[in-house]
N, CA, C and O atoms as a Tinker XYZ file with bonds, in Angstrom:
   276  protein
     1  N      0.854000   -1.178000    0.000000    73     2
     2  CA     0.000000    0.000000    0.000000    64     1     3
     3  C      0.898000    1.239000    0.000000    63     2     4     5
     4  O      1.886000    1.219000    0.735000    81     3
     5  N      0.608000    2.505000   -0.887000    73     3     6
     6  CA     1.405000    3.252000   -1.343000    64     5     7
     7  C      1.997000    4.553000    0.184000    63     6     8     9
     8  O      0.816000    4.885000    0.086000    81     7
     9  N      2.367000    5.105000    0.877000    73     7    10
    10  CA     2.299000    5.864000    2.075000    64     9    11
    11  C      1.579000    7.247000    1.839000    63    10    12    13
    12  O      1.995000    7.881000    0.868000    81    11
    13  N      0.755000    7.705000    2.439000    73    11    14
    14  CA     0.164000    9.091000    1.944000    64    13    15
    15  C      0.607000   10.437000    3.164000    63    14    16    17
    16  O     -0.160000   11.269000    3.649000    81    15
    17  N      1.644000   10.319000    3.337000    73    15    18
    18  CA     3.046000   10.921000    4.445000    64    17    19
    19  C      2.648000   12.084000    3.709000    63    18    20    21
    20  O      1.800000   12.828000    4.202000    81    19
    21  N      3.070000   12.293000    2.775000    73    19    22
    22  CA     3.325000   13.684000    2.064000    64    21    23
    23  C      1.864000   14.613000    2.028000    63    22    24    25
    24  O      1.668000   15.796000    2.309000    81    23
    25  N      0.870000   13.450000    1.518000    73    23    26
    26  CA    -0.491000   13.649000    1.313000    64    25    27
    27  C     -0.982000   14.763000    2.947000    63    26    28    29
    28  O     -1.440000   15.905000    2.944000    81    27
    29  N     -0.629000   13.795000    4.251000    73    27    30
    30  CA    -1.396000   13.960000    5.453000    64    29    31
    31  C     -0.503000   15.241000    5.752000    63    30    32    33
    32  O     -1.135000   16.195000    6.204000    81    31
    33  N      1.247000   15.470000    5.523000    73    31    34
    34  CA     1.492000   16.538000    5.793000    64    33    35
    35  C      1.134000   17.856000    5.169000    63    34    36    37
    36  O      1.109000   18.738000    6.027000    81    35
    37  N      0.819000   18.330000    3.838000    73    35    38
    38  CA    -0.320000   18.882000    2.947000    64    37    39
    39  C     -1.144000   19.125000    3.426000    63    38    40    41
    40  O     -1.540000   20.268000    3.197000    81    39
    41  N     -2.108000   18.144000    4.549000    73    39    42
    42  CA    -3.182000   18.382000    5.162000    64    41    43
    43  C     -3.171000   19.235000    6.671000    63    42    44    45
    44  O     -3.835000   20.191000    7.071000    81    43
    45  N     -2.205000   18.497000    7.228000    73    43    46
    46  CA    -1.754000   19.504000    8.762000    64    45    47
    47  C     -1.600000   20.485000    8.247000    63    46    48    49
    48  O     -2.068000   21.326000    9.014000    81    47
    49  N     -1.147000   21.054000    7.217000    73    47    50
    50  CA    -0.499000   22.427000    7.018000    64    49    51
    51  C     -1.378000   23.456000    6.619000    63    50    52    53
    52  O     -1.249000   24.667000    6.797000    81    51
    53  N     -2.421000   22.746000    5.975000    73    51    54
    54  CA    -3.790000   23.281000    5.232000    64    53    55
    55  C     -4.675000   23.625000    6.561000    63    54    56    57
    56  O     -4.973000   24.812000    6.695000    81    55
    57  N     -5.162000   22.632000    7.639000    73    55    58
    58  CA    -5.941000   23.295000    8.564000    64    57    59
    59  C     -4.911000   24.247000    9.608000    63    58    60    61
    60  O     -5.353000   25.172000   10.290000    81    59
    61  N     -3.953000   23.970000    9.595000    73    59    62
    62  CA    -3.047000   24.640000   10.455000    64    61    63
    63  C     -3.203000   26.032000    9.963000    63    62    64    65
    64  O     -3.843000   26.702000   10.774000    81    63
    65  N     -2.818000   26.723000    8.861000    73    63    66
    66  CA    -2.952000   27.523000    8.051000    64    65    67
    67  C     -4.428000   28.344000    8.318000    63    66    68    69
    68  O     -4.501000   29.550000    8.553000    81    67
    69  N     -5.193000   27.722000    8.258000    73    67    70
    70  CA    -6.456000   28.334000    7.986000    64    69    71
    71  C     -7.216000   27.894000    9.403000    63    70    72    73
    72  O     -8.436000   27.964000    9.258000    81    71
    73  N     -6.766000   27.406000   10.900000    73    71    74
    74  CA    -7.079000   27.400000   11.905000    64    73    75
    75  C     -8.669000   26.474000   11.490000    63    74    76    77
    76  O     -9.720000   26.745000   12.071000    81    75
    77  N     -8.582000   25.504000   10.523000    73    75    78
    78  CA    -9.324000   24.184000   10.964000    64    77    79
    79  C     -8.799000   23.576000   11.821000    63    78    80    81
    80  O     -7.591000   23.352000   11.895000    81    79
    81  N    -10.093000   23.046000   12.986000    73    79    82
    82  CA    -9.789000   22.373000   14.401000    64    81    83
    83  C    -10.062000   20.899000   13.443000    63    82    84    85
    84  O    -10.578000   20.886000   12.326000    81    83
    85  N     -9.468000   19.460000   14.363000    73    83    86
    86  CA    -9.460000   18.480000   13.670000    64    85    87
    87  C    -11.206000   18.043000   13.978000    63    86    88    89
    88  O    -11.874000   17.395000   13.172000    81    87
    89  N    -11.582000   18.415000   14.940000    73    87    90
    90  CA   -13.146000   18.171000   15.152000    64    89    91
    91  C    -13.655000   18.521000   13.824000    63    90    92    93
    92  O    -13.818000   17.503000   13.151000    81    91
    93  N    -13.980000   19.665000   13.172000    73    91    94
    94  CA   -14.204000   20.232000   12.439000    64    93    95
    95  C    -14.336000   19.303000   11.183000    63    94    96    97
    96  O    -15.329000   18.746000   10.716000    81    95
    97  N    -12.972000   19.310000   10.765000    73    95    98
    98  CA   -12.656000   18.443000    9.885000    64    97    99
    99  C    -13.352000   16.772000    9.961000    63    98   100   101
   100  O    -13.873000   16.230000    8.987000    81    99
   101  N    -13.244000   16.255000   11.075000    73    99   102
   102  CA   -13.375000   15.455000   11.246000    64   101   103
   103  C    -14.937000   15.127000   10.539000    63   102   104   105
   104  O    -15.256000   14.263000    9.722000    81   103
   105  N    -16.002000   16.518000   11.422000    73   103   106
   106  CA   -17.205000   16.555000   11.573000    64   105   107
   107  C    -17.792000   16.806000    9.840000    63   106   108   109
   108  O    -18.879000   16.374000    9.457000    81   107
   109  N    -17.043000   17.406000    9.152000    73   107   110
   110  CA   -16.984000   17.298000    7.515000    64   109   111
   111  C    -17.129000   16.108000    6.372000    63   110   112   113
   112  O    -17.670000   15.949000    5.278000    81   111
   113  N    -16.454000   15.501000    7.143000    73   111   114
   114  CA   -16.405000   14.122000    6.427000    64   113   115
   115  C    -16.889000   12.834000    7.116000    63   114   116   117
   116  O    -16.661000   11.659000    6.829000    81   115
   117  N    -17.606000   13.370000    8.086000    73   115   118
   118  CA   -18.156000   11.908000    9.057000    64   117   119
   119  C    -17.443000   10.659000    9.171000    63   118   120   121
   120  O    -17.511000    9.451000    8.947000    81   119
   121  N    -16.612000   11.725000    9.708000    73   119   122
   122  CA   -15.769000   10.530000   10.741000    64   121   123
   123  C    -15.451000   11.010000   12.777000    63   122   124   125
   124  O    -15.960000   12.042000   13.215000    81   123
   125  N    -15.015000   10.540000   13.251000    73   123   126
   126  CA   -14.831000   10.962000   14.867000    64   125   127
   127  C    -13.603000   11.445000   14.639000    63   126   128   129
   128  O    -12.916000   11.193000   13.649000    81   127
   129  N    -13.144000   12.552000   16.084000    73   127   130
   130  CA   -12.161000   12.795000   16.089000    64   129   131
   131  C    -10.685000   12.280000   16.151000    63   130   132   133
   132  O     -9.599000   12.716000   15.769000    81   131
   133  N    -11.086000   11.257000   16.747000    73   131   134
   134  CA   -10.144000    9.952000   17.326000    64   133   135
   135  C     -9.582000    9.913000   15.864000    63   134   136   137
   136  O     -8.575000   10.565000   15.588000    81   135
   137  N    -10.284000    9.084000   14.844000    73   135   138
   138  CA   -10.307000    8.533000   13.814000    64   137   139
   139  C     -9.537000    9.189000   12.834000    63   138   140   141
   140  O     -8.866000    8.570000   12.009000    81   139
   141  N     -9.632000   10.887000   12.911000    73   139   142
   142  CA    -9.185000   11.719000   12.061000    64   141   143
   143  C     -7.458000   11.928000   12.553000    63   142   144   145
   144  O     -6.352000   11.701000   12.062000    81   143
   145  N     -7.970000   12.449000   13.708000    73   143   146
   146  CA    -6.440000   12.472000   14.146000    64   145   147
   147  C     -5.342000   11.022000   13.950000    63   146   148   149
   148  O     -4.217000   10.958000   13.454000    81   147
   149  N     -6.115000   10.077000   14.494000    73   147   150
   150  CA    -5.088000    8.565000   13.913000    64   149   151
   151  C     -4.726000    9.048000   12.179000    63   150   152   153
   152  O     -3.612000    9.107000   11.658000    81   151
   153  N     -5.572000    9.238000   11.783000    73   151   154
   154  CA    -5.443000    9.504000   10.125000    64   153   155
   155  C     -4.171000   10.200000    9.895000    63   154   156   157
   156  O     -3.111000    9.806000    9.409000    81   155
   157  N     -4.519000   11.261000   10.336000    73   155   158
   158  CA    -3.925000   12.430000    9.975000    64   157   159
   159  C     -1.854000   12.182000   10.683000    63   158   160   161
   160  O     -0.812000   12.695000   10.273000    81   159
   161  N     -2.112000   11.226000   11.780000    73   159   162
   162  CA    -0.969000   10.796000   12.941000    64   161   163
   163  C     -0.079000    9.931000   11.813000    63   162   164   165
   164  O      1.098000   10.089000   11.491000    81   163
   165  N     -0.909000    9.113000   11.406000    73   163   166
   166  CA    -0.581000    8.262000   10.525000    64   165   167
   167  C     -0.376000    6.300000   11.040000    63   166   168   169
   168  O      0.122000    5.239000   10.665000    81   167
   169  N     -0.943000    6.742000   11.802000    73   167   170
   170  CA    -1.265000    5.384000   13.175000    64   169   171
   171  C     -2.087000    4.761000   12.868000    63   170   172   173
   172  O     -2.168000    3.685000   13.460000    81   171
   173  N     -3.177000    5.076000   11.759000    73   171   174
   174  CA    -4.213000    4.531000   11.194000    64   173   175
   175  C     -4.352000    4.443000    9.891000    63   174   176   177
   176  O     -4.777000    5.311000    9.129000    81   175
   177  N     -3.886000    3.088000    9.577000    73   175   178
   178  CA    -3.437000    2.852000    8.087000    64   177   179
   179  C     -4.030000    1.815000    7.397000    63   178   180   181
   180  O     -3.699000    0.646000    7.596000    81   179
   181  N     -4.963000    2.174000    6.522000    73   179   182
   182  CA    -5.609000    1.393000    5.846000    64   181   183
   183  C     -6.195000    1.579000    4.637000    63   182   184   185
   184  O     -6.066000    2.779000    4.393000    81   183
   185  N     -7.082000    0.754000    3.265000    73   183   186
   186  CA    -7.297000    1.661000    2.457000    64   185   187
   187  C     -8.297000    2.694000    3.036000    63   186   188   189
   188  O     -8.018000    3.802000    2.579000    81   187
   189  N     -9.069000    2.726000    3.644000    73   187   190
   190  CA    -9.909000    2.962000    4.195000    64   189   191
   191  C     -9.337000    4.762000    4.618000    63   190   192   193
   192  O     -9.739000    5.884000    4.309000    81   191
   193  N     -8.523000    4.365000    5.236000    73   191   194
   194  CA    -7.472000    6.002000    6.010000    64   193   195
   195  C     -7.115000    6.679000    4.553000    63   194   196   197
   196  O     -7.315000    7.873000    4.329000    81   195
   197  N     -6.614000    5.853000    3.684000    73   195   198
   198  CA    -6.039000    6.200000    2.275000    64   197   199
   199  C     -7.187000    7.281000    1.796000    63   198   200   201
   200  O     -7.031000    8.466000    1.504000    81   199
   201  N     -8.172000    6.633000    1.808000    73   199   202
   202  CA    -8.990000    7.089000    0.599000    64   201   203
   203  C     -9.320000    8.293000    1.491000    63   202   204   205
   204  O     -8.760000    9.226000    0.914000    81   203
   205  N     -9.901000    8.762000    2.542000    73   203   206
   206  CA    -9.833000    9.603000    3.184000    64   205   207
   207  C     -9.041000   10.820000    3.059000    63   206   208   209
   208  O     -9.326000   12.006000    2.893000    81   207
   209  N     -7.860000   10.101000    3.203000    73   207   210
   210  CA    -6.930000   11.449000    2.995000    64   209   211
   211  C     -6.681000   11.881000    1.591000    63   210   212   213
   212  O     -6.037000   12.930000    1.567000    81   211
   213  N     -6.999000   11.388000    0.347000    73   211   214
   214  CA    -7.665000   11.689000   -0.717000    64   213   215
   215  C     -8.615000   12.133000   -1.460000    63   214   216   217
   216  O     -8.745000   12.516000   -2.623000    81   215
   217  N     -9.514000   11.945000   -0.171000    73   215   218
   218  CA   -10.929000   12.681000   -0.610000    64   217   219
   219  C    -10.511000   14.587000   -0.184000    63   218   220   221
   220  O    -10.597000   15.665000   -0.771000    81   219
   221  N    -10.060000   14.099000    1.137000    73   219   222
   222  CA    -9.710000   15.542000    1.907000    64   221   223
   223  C     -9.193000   16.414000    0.895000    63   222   224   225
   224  O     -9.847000   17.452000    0.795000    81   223
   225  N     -8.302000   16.320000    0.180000    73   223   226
   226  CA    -6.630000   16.645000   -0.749000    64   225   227
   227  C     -7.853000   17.176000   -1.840000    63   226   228   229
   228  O     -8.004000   18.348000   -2.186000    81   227
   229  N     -8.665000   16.036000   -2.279000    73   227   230
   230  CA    -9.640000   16.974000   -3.537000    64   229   231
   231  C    -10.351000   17.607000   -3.162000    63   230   232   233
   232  O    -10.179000   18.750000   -3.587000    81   231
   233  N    -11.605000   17.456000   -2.174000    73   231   234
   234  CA   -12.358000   18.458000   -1.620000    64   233   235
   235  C    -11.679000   19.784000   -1.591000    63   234   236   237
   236  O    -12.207000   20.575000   -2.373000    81   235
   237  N    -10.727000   20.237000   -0.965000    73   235   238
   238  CA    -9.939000   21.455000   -0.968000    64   237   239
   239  C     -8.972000   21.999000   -1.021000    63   238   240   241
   240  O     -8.312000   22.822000   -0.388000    81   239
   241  N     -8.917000   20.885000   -2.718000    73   239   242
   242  CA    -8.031000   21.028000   -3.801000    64   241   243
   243  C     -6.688000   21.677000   -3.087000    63   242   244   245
   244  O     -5.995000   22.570000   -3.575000    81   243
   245  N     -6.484000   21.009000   -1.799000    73   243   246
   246  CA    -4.970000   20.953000   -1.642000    64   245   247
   247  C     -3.336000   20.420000   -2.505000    63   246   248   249
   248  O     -3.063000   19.293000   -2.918000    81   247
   249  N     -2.520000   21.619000   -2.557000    73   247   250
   250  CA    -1.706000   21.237000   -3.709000    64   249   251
   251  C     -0.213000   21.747000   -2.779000    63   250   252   253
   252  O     -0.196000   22.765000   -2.088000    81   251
   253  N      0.538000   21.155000   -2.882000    73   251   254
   254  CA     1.922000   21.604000   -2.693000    64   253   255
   255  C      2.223000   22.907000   -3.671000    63   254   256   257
   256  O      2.053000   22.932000   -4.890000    81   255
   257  N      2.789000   24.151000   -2.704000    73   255   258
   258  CA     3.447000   24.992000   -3.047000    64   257   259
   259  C      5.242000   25.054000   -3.550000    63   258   260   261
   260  O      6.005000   24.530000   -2.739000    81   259
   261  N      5.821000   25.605000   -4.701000    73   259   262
   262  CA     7.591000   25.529000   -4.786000    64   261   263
   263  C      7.780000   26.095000   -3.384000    63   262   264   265
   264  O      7.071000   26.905000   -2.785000    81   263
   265  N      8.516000   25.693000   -3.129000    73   263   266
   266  CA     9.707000   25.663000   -1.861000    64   265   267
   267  C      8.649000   24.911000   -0.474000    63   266   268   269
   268  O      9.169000   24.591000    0.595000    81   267
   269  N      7.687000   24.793000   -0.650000    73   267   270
   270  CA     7.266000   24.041000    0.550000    64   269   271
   271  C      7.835000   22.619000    0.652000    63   270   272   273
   272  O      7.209000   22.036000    1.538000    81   271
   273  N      8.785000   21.810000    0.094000    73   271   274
   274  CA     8.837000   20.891000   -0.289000    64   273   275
   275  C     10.003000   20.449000    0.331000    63   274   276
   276  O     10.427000   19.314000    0.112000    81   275
């Protein structure tokens, strides 16, 4: 299964940025907080976590910036 490391850090940086709480997020995509944060931790790995953090990445068309990298 491919690692989505890069994907979930993209994502911390995105609510971090824009002061999304992980509740929030969480509460967006119907899932619990627990669940999101494992996600997001990377402690929770499955396709299941995968596709998640893929849906997240398109929903709000999160993209890596040059030099963020």
């Amino acid at each position: 299964m491919p690692t989505t490391l890069a994907g979930r850090e993209l994502i911390k940086k995105y609510i971090d940025d824009r002061n999304i709480s992980i509740t929030s997020l969480a509460a967006t995509f119907g899932v619990g907080k627990m669940y999101m944060t494992q996600v997001l931790a990377g402690t929770r790995k499955s396709a299941a976590a995968n596709e998640l953090v893929l849906k997240i990445i398109e929903t709000f068309k999160i993209r890596p910036h040059e030099g963020d990298e």
